[in-house]
N, C-alpha and C positions, 0 to 999 in steps of 0.2 A: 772725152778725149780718146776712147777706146774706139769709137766706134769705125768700122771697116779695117781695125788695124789687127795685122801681124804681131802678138806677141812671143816671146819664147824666152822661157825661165831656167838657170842654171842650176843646176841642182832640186829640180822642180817636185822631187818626191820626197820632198825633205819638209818639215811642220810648218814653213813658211811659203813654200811653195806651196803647198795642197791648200791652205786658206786664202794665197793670193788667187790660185787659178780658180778656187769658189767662189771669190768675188769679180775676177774681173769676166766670167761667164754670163753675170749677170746684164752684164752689158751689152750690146752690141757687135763684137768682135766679131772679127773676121776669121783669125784662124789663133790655136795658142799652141806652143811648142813644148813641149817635157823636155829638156834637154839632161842627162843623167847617166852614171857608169852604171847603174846596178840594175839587173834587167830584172830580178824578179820582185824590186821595188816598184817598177813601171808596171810588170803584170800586175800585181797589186791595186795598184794604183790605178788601172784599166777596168778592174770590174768595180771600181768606186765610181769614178767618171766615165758614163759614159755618152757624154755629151758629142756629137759626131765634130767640132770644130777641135778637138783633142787630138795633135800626135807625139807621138814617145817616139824619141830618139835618142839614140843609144850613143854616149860619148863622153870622153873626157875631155875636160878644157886645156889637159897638156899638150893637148893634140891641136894643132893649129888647123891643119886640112881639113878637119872634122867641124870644125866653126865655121871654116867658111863653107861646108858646105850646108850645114845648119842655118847660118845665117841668111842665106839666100832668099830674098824677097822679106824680111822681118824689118819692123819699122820699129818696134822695144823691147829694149832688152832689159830682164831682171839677174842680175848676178847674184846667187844664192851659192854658188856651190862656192865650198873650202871644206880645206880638215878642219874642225873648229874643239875639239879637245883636249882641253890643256896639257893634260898627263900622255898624250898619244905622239902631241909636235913635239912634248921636249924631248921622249924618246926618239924620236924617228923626225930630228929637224928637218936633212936636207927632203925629205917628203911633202913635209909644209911648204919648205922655197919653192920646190916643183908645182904643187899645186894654187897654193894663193901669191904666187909672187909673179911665176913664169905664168902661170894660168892668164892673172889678170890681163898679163900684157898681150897674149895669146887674144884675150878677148877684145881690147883695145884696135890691133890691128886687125881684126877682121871683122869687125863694127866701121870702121873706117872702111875700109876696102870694100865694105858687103853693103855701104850706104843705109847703115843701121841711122835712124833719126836721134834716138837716145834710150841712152842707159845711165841705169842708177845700178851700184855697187852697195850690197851691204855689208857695214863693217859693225864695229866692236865698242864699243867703252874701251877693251884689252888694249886697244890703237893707241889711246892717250898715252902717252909718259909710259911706256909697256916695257913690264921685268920679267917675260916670258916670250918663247918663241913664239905662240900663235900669235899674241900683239904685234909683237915686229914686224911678225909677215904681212898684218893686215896693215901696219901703217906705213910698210912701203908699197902695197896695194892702194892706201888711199891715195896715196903721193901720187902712183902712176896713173889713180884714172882723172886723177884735178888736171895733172900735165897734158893727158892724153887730148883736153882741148887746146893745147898747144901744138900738140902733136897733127893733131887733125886739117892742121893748115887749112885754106880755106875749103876744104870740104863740110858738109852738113852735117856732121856727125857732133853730138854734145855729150857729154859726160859729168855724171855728179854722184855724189856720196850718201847714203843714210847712215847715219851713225847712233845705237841708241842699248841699252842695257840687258840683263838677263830676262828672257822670254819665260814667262808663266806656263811650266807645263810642255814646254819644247824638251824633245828626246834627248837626254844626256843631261837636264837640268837637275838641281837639287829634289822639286818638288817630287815628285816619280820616287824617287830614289826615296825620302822620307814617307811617302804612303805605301809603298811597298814593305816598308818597315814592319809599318803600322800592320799591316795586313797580314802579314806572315809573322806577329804576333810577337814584338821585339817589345822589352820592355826600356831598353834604352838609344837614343837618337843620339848619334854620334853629330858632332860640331866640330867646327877644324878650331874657331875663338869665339868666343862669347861675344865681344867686339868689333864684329865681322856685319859691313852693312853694304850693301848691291844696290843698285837700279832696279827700277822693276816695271815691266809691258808687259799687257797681253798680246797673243797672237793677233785679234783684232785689229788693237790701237796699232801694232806694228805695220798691218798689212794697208792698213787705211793713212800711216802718215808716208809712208812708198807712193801709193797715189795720188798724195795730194801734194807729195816733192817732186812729183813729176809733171805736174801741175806746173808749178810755181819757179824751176828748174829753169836757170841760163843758159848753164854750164860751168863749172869747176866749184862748182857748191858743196860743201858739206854740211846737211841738213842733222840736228839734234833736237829732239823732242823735249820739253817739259814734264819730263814723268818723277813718280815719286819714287820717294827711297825707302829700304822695308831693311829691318833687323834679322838677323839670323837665327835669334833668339826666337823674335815675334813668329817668326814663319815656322820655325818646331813648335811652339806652343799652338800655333793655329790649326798643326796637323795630327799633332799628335799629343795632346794635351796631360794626356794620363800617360807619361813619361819619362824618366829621366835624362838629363843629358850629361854626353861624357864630351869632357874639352879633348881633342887628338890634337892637334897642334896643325899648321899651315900647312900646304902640301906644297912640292915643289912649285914654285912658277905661279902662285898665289897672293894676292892682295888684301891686306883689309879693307882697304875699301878703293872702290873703280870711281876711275876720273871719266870724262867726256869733254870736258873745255880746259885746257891747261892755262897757268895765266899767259905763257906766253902766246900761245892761242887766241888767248883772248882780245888780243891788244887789236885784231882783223878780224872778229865776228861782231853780229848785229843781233842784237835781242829783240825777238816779234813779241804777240803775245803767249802763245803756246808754245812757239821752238824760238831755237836761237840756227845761226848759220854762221859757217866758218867761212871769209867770202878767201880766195884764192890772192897769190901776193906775184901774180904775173900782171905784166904791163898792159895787157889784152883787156883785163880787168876793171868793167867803169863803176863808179859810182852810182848812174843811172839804175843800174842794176838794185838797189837796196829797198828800195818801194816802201819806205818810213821806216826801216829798222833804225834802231836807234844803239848806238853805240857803248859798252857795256864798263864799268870804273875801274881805274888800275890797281892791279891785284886781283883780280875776279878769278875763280877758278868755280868749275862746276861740279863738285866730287860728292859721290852720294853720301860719306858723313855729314856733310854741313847743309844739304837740300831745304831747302824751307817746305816741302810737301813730304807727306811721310805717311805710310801706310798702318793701322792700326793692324790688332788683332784680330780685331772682326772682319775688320775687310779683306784683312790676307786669307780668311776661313771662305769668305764669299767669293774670292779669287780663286783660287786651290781646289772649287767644288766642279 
């Protein structure tokens, strides 16, 4: 589906972005876009790639003029960029509204206007049922890009969602944060609850189910993946075995555990084999659209406590390497 096309990715220097744009090089593309504020993230990132179908453009998505002028002649678009920090949105909210809320819709209209073919948005687990500000932003972010194919009136432009758990190993994640421990020779791993259970994807799995939601994409889709769920316990023991751990207590704007399908969510998604999909509750909306998803039982919620897949020890060691 790459091939001869324009892509250009939001926040593209960022650990989702650098593995998407190494895989979708492999293909056939025409041209692929860095879109990003931080410039000497881009030079960075310029003597990694330097594949000549690569340009770095310098910009934020608060910036509306800046999209469209980016956008110009791009046929997909990957939205990668937000503040995505728990402790950085609750201090500094209205920062988040400006960036993933005004941003998104920034990007919305000049995807439309720029006769963008389609974009996928990535969001959060934090979206669901969300008791912190980056969640909210993001789940009025998914609101607006499911809308934004209502928006689009009859022009070409589609829009849909990936929504899916904490990234293995992406910058700002626990794992880093507990081998650096390790490393610099810490004899105890601080825990916020013993009780404490997440989602959990690699960078791979993530970058490869984007491509295959865009694949499969209508438009006002929120795509969620089947991944499993790992303890917080399990993940210290796997990094740092010879360790104690001290309980510190929940930090602001923290969860025990992250949802991805609420039930009330649930009552309008469709369970495939490996994802489930949120379908949209506009009248635009057909059935045709379902391609055998099969409808999910009342009360269903998707929260990583209760997951029927569950990550061991060993395998959180073999993930983490």
């Amino acid at each position: 589906m790459f091939t001869n096309q324009t892509i250009l990715v939001t926040g593209g220097t960022g650990s989702f972005g650098k593995k998407f744009i190494s895989a979708v090089l492999k293909q056939n593309v025409k041209k692929v876009i860095v879109f990003s504020r931080d410039e000497l993230k881009q030079y960075e990132m310029a003597q990694e790639f330097t594949d000549p179908r690569i340009r770095f453009f310098i910009g934020d998505v608060r910036d509306k003029e800046r999209l469209y002028r980016a956008f110009d002649g791009v046929d997909i678009v990957i939205h990668a960029a937000a503040l995505k920090h728990v402790g950085a949105c609750e201090y500094n909210p209205f920062e988040a509204v400006k960036t993933n809320i005004h941003g998104a819709q920034n990007i919305i209209e000049a995807a439309i206007d720029r006769g963008v073919k389609k974009v996928i948005a990535l969001s959060t687990d934090k979206a669901a049922s969300p008791i912190n500000l980056y969640g909210a932003t993001k789940l009025a972010s998914d609101k607006l890009f499911v809308a934004g194919n209502s928006y689009a009136g009859d022009k070409d432009t589609r829009f849909a969602v990936v929504r899916y758990g904490n990234v293995v190993g992406s910058r700002g994640s626990v794992v880093p944060f507990f081998k650096k421990l390790k490393q610099d020779g810490a004899t105890v791993i601080p825990v916020t609850d013993d009780r404490m259970t997440r989602f959990w994807i690699t960078l791979d799995q993530g970058v490869q189910f984007v491509i295959d939601s865009l694949t499969r994409m209508n438009g006002g889709e929120i795509f969620i993946p089947k991944i499993p769920s790992m303890s917080i316990l399990d993940l210290a023991e796997a990094i740092a075995p010879e360790c104690d751990i001290k309980i510190v207590g929940i930090r602001p704007g923290e969860k025990l555990h992250e949802a991805m399908i609420t039930e009330d969510d649930a009552r309008h998604t469709l369970e495939y084999d490996d994802y489930f999909v949120i379908q949209p509750e506009f009248p635009w909306w057909s059935a045709e659209y379902s391609n055998g998803g099969k409808s999910l039982p009342e009360g269903f919620t998707y929260v990583s406590n209760v997951n029927n897949q569950w990550l061991s020890v060993d395998e959180l060691r073999e993930l983490v390497k």
